[in-house]
Residue frames as a rotation matrix with the C-alpha (Angstrom) as fourth column:
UNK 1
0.599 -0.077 -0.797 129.53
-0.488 -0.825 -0.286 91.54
-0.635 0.560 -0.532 205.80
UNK 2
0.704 -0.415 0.576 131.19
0.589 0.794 -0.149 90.49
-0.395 0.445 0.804 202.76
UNK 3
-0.361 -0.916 -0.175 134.39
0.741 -0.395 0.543 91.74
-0.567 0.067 0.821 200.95
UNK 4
-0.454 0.311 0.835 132.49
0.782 -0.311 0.541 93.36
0.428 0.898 -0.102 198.38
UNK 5
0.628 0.777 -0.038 130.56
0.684 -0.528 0.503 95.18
0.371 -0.342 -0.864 200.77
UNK 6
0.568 -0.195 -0.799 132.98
0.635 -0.514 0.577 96.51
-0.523 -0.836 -0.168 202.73
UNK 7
-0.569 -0.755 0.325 134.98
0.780 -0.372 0.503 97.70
-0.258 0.540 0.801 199.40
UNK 8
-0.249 0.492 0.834 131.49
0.492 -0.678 0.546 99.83
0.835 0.546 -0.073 198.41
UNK 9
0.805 0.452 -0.385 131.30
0.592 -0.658 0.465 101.14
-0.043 -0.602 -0.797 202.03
UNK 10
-0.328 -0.817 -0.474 134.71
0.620 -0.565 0.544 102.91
-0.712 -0.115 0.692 201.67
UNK 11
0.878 0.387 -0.281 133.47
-0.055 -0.501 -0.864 104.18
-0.475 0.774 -0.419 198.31
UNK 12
0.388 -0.618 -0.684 135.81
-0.916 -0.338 -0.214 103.14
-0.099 0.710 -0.698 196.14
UNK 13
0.995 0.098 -0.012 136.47
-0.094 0.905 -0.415 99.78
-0.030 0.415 0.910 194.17
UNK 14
0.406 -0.582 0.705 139.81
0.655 0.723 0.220 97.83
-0.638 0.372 0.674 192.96
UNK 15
-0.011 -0.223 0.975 139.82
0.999 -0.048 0.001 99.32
0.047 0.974 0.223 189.89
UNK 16
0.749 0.115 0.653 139.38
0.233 -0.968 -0.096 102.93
0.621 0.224 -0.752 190.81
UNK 17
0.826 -0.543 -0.147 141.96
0.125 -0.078 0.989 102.32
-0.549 -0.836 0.004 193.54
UNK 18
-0.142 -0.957 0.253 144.68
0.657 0.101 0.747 101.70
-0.741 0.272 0.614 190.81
UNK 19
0.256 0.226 0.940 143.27
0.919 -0.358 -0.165 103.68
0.299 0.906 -0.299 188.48
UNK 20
0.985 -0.134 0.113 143.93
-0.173 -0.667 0.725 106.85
-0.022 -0.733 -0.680 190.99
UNK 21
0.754 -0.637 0.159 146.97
0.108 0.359 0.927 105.45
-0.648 -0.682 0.339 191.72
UNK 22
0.166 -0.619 0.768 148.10
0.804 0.536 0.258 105.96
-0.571 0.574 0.586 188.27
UNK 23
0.720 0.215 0.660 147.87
0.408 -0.901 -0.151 109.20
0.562 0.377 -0.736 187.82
UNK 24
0.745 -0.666 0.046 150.36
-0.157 -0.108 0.982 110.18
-0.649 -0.738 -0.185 191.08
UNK 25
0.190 -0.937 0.293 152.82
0.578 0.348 0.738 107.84
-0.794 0.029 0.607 188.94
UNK 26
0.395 0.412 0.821 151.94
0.917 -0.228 -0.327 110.02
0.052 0.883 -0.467 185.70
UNK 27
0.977 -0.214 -0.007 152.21
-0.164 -0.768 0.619 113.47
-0.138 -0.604 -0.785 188.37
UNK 28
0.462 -0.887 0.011 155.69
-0.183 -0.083 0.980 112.19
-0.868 -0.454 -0.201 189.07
UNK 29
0.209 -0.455 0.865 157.24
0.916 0.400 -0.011 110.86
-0.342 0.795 0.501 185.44
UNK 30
0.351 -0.037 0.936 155.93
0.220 -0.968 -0.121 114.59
0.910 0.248 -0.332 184.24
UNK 31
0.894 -0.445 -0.054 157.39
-0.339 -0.749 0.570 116.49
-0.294 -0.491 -0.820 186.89
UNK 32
0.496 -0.820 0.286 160.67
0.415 0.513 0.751 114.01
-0.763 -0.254 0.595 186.25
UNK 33
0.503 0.107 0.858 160.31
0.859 -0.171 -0.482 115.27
0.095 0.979 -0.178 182.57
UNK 34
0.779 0.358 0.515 159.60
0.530 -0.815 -0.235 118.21
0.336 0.456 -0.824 183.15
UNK 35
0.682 -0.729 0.060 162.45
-0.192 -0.099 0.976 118.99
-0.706 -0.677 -0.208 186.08
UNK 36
-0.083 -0.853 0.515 165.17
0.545 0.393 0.740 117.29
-0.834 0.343 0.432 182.93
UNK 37
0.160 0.276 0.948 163.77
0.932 -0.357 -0.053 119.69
0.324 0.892 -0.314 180.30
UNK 38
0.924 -0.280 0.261 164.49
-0.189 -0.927 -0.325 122.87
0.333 0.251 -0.909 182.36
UNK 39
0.776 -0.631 0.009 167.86
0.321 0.407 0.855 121.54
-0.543 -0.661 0.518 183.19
UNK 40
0.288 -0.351 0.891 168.59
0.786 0.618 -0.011 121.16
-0.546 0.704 0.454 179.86
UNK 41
0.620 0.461 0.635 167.22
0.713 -0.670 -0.209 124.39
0.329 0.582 -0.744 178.91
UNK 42
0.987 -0.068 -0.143 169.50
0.065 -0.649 0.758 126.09
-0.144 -0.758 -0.636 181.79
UNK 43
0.080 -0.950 0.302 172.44
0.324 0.312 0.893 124.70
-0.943 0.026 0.332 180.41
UNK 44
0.242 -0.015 0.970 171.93
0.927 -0.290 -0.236 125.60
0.285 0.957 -0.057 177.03
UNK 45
0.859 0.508 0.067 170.98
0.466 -0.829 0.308 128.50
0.212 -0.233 -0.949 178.19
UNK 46
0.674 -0.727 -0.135 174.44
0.066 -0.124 0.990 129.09
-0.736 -0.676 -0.036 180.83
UNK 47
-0.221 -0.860 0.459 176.49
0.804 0.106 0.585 128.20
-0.552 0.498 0.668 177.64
UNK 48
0.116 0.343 0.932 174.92
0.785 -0.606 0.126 131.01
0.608 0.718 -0.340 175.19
UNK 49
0.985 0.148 0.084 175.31
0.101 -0.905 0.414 133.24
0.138 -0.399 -0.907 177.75
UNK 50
-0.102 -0.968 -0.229 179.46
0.386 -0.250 0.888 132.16
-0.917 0.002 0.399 178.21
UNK 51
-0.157 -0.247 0.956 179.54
0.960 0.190 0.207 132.30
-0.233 0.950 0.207 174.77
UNK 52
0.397 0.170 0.902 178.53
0.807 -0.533 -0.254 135.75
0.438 0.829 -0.348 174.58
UNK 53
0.933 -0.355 -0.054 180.49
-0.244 -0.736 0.631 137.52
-0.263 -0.576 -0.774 177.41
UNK 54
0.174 -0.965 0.197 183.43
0.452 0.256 0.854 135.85
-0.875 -0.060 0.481 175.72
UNK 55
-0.203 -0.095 0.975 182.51
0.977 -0.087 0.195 137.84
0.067 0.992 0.111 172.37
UNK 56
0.871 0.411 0.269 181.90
0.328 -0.894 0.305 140.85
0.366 -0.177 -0.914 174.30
UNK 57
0.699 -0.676 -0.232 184.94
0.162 -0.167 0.973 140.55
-0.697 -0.717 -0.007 175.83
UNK 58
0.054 -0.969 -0.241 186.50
0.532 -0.176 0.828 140.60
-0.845 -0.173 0.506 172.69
UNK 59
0.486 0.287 0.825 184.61
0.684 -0.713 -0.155 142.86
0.544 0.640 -0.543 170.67
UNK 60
0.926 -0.051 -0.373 185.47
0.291 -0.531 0.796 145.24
-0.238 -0.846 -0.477 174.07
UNK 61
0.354 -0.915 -0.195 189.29
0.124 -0.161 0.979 144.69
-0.927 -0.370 0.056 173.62
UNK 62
-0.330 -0.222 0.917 189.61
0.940 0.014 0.341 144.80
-0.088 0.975 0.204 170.05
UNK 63
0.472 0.192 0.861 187.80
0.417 -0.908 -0.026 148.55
0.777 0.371 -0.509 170.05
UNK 64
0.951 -0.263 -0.161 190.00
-0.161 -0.869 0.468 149.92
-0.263 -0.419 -0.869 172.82
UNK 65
0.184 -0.725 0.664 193.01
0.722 0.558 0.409 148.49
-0.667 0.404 0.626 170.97
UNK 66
0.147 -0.141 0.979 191.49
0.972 -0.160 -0.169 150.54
0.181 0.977 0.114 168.20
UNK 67
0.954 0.159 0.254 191.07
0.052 -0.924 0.379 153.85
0.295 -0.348 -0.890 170.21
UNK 68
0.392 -0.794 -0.465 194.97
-0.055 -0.524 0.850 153.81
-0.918 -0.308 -0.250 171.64
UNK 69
-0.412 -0.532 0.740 196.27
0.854 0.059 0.517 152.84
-0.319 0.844 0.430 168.15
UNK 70
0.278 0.327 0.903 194.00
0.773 -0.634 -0.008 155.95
0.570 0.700 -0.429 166.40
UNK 71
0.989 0.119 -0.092 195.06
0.151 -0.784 0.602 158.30
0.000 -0.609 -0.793 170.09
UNK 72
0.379 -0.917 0.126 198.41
0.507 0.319 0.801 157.03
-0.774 -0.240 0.586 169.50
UNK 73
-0.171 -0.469 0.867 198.45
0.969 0.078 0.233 158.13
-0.177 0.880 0.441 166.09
UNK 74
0.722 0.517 0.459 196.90
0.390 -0.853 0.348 161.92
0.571 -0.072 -0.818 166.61
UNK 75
0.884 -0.253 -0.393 199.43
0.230 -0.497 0.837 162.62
-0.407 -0.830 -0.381 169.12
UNK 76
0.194 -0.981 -0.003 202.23
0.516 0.099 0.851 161.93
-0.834 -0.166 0.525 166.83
UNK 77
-0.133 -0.216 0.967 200.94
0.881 -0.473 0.015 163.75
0.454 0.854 0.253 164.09
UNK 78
0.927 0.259 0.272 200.80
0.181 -0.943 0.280 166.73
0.329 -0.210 -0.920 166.46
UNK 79
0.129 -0.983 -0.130 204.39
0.279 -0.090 0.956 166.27
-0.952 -0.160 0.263 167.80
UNK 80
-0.302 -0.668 0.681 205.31
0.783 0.234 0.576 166.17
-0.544 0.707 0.452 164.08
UNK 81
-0.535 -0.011 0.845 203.20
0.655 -0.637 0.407 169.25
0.534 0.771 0.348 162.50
UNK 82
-0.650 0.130 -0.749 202.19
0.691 -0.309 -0.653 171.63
-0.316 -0.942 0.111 165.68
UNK 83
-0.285 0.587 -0.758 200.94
-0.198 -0.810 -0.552 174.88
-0.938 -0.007 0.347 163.45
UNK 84
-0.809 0.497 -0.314 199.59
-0.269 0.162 0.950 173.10
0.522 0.853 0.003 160.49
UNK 85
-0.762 0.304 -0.571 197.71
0.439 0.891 -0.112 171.44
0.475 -0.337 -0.813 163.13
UNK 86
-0.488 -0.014 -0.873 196.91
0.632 -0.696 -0.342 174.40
-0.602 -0.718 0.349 164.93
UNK 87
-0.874 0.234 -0.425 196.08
-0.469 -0.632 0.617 176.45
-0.124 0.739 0.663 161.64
UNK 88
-0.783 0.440 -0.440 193.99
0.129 0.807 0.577 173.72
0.608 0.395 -0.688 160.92
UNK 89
-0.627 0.440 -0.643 191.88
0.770 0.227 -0.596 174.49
-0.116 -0.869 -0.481 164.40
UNK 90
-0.406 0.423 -0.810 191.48
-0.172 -0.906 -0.387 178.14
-0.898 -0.018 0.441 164.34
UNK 91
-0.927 0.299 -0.227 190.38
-0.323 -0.330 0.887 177.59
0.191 0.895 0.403 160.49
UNK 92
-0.504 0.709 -0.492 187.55
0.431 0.701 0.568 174.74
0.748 0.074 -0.659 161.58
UNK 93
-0.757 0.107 -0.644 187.05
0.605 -0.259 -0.753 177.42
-0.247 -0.960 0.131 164.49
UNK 94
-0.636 0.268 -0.724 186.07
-0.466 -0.881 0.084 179.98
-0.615 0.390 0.685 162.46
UNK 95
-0.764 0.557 -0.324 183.98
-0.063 0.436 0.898 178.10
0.642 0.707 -0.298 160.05
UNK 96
-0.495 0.233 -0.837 182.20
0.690 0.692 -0.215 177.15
0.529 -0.683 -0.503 163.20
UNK 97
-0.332 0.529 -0.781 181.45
0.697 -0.420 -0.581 180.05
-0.636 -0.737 -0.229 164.41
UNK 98
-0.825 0.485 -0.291 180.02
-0.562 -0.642 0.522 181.74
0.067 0.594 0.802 161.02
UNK 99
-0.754 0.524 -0.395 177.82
0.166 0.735 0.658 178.82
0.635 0.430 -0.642 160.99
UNK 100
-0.237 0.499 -0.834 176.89
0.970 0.162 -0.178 179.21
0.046 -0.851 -0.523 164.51
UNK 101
-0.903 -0.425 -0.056 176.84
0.412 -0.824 -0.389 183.16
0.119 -0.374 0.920 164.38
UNK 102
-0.658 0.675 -0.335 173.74
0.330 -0.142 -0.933 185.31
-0.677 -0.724 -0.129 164.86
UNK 103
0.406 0.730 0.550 172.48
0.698 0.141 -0.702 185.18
-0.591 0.669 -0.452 161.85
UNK 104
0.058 -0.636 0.770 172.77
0.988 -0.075 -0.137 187.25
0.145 0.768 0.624 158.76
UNK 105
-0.320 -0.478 -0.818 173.90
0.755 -0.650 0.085 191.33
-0.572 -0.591 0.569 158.97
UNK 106
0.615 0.274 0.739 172.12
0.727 -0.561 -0.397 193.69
0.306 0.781 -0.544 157.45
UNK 107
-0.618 -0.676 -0.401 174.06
0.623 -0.732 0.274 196.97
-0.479 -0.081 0.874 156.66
UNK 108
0.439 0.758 0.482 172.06
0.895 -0.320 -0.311 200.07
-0.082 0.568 -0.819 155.75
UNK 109
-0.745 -0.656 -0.121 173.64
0.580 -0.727 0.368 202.74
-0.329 0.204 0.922 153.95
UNK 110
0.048 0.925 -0.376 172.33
0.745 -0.284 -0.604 206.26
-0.665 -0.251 -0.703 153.69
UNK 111
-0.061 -0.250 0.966 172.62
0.906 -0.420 -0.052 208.07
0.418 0.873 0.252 150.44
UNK 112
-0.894 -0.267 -0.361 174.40
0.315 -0.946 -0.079 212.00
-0.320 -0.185 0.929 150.76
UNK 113
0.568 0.821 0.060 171.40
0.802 -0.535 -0.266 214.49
-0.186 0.199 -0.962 150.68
């Protein structure tokens, strides 16, 4: 038997041996790629996501700032004007409940025979 032969009884030459062989290394560069591209992407990613719980956080504290400063300021104009304040309810009560009421009243008046 000669070398040649015994390379076409396997079924596969030299050249298809490395040729194969170069693909695998191909397989592995791209995965190497591909493994440093979502890394990257995860990190980007990890920072955009601090980045916005640190602008939620202070959108968050900047509106409940605004709510004790505006609860702060309601209470002290009720300490300071109780029954303007009051008047002021019962007036927006009442307004409230024509609006809301049962509709319009008819009145029917019966002329003296």
């Amino acid at each position: 038997m000669s070398i040649e032969g015994s390379g076409a009884s396997n079924g596969a030459s030299a050249a298809e041996t490395t040729t194969r062989a170069r693909p695998k290394r191909a397989d592995a560069d791209l995965a190497q790629s591909a493994s440093e591209t979502a890394q990257s992407i995860t990190e980007k990613a990890r920072a955009k996501v601090a980045d916005l719980a640190d602008q939620a956080s202070a959108t968050t504290d900047d509106l409940v700032s605004r709510a004790t400063d505006a609860v702060d300021r309601v209470h002290l104009a009720i300490q300071d004007n109780p029954y303007k304040l009051a008047g002021m309810a019962m007036l927006a009560g009442l307004i409230v409940g024509l609006m809301l009421g049962r509709g319009p009243k008819v009145v029917y008046v019966k002329r003296p025979d």
